[in-house]
LOVEX-605869 format. One record per residue: residue number from 1; residue in one letter; y, x, z of N, C-alpha, C in turn. Coordinates in steps of 0.1 Angstrom, whole numbers, plus 5000, padded with zeros to 4 digits. Atoms other than C-alpha are relative to their C-alpha. Last residue first. Layout:
N
<NUM, 'A', <Y, X, Z>, <Y, X, Z>, <Y, X, Z>>
...
***
This chain:
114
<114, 'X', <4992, 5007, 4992>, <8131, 1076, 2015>, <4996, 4994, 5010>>
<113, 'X', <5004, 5015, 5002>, <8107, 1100, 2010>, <5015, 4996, 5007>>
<112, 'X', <4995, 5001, 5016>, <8124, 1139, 2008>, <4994, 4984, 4999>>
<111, 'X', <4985, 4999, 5003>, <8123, 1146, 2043>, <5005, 4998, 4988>>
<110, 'X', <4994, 5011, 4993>, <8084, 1130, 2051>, <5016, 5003, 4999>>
<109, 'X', <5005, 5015, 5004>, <8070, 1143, 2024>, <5011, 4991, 5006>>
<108, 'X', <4997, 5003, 5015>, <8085, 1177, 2030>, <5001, 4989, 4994>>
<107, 'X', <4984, 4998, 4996>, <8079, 1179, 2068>, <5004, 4998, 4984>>
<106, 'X', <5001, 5012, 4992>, <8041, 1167, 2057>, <5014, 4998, 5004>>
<105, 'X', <5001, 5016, 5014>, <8039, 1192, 2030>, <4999, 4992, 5009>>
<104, 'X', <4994, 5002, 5009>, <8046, 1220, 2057>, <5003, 4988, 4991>>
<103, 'X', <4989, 5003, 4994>, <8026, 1207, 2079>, <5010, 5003, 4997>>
<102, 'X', <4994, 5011, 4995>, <8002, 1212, 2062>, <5008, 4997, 5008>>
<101, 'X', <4993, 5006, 5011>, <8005, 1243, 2054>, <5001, 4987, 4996>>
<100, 'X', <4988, 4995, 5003>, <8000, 1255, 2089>, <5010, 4989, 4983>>
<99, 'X', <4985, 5010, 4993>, <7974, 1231, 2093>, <5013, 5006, 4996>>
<98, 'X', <4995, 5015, 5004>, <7949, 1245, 2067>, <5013, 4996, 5010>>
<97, 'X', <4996, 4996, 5018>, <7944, 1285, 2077>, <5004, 4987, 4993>>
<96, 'X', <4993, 4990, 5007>, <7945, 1284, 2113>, <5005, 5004, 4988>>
<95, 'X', <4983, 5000, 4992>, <7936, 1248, 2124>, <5011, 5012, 4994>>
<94, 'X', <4992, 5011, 5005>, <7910, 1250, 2096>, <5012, 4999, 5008>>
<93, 'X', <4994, 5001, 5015>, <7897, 1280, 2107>, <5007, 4996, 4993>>
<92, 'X', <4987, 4991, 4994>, <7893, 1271, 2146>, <5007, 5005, 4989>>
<91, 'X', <4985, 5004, 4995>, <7876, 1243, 2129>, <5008, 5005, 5007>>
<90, 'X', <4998, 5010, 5015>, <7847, 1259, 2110>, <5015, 4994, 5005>>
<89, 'X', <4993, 4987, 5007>, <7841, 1283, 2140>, <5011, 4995, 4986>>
<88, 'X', <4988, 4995, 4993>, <7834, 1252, 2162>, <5009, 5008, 4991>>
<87, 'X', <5002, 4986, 5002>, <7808, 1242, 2138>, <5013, 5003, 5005>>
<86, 'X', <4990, 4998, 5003>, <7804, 1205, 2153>, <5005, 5013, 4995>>
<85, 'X', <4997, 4988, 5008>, <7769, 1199, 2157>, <5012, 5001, 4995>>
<84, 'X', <5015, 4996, 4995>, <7765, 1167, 2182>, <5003, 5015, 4995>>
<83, 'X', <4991, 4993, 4985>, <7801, 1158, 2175>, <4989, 5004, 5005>>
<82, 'X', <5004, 4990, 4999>, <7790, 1149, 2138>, <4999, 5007, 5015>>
<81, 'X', <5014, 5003, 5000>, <7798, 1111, 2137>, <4988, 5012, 5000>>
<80, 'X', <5001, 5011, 4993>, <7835, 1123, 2147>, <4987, 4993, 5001>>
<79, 'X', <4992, 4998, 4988>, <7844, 1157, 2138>, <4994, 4991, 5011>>
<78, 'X', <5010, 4993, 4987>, <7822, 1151, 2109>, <5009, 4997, 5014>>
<77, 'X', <5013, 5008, 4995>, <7842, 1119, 2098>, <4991, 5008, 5004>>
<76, 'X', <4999, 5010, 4991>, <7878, 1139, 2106>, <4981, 4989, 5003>>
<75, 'X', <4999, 4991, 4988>, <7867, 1166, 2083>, <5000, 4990, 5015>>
<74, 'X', <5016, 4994, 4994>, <7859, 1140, 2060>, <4998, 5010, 5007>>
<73, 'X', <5014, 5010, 4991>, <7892, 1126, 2062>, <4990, 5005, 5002>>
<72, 'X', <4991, 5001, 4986>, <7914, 1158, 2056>, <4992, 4989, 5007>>
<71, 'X', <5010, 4987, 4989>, <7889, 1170, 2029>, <5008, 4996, 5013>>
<70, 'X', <5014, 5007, 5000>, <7898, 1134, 2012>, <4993, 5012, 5012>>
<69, 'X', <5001, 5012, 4994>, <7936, 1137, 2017>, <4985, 4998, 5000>>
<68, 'X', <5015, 5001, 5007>, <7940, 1176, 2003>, <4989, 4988, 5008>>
<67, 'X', <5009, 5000, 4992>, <7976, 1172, 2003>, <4986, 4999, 5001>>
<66, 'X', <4997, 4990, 4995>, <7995, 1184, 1972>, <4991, 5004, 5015>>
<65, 'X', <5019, 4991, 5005>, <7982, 1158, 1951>, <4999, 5013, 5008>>
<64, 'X', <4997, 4993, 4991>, <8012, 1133, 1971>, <4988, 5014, 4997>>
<63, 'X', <4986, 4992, 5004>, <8018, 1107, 1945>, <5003, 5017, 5008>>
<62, 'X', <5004, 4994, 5017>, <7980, 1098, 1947>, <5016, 5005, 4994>>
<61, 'X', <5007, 4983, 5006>, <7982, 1102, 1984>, <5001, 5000, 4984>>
<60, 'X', <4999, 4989, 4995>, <8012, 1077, 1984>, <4992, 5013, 4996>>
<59, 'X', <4986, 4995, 5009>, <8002, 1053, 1961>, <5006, 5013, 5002>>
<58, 'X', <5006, 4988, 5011>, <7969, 1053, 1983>, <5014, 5005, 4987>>
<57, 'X', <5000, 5009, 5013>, <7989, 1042, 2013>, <4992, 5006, 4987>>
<56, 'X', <4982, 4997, 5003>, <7984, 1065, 2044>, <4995, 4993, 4985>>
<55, 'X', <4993, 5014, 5000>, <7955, 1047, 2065>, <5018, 5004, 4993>>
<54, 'X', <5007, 5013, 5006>, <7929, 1073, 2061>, <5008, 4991, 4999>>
<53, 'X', <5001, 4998, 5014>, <7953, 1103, 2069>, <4996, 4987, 4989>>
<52, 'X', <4990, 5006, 5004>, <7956, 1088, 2103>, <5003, 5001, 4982>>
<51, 'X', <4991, 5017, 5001>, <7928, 1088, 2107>, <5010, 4996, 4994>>
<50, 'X', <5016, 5005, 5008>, <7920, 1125, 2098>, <5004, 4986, 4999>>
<49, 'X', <4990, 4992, 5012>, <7951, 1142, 2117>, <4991, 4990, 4993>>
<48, 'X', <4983, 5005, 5000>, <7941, 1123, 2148>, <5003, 5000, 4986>>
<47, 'X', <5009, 5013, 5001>, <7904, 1137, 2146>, <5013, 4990, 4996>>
<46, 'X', <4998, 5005, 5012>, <7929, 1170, 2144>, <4987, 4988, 4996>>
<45, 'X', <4990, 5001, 5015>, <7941, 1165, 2172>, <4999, 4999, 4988>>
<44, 'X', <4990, 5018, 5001>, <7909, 1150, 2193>, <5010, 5001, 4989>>
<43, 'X', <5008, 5014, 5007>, <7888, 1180, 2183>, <5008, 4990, 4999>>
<42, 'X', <5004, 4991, 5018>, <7918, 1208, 2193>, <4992, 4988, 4993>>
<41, 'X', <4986, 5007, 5001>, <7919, 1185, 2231>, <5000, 5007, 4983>>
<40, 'X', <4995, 5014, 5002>, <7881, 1187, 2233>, <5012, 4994, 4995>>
<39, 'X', <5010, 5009, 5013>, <7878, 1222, 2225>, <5005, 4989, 4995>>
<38, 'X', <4994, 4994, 5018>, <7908, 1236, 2246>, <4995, 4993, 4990>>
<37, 'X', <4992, 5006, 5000>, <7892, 1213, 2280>, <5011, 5002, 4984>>
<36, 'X', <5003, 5014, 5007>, <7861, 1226, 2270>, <5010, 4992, 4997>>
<35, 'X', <4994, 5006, 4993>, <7868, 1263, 2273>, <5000, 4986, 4996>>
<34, 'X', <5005, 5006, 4987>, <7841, 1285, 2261>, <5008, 4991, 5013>>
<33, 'X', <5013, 5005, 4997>, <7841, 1277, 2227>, <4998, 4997, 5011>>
<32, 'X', <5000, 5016, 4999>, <7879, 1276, 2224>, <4985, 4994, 5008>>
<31, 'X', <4993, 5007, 4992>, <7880, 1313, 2237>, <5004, 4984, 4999>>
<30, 'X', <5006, 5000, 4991>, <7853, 1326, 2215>, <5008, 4993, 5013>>
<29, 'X', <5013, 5012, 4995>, <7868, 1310, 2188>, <4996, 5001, 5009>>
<28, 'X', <5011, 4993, 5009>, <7901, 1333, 2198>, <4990, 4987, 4996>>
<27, 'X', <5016, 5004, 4990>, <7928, 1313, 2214>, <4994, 5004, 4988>>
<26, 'X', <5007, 4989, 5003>, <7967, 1325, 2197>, <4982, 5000, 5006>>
<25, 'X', <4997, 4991, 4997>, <7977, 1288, 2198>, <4996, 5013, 4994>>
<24, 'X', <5013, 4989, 5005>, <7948, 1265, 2193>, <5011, 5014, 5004>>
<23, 'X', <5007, 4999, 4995>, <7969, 1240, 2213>, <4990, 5014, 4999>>
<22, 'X', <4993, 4999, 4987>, <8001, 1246, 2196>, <4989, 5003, 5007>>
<21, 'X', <4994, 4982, 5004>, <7985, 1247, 2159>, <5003, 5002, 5018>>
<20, 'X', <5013, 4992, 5003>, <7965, 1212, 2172>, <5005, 5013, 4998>>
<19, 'X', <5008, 5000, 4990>, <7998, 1195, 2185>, <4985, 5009, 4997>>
<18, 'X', <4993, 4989, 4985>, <8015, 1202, 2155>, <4997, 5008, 5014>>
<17, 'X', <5002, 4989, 5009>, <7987, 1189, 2133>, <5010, 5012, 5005>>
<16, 'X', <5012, 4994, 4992>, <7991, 1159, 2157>, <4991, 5016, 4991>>
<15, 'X', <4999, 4996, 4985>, <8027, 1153, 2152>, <4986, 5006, 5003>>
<14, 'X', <4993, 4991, 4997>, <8024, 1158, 2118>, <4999, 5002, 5013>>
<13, 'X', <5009, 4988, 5006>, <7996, 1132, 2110>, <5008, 5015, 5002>>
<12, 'X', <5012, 4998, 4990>, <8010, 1109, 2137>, <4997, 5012, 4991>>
<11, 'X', <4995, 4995, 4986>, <8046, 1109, 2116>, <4988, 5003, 5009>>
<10, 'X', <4997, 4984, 5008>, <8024, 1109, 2079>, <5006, 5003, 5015>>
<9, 'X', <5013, 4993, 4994>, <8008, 1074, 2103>, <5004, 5015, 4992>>
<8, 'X', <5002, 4999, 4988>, <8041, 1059, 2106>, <4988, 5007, 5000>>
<7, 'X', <4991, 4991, 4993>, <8054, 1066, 2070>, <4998, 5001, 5017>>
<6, 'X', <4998, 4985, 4999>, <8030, 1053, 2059>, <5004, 5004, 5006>>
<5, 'X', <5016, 4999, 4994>, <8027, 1018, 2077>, <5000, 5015, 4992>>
<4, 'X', <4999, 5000, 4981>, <8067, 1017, 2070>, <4985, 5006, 5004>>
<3, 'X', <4999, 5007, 4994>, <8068, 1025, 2031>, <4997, 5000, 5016>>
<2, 'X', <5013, 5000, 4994>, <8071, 1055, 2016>, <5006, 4984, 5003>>
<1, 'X', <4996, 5007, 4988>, <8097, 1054, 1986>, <4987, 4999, 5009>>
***
């Protein structure tokens, strides 16, 4: 059973893992690099994704081994105490090759929890 305070931040961690695939879209790196308004809004999402991750019950992630809840925060704490050196390349990656399937196991979680 999730409980409420989960289950509100698994709904932000979807929505904005949504919002980050959408954004990134088909955008090359070279095309996030040199558009800031792309950058910034891609950084925020999945900064989103990250937080919110940190405040999902530990019952939860430890019932949930499927998501990879630690590399999801510490992506989030470069993202965020890193912003100076951010390896752009590193997170056009992650949007492409991580979110997808997250977001799977997040539509999962969230349709099979009561």
């Amino acid at each position: 059973m999730i409980d409420a305070a989960s289950r509100l931040r698994l709904e932000d961690m979807l929505k904005h893992a949504r919002l980050a695939r959408d954004i990134l879209g088909s955008l090359s790196f070279d095309d996030v690099s040199a558009n800031d308004e792309k950058r910034l809004a891609l950084e925020r999402a999945v900064e989103v994704v990250g937080e919110a991750a940190n405040f999902v019950s530990s019952s939860i992630q430890l019932a949930e081994p499927s998501v990879p809840w630690r590399d999801i925060i510490a992506m989030r704490h470069r993202l965020i105490h890193g912003y100076a050196a951010i390896d752009f390349g590193r997170l056009v990656r992650t949007v492409q090759e991580d979110i997808p399937p997250l977001i799977a196991e997040l539509e999962r979680i969230l349709n099979t929890g009561a």
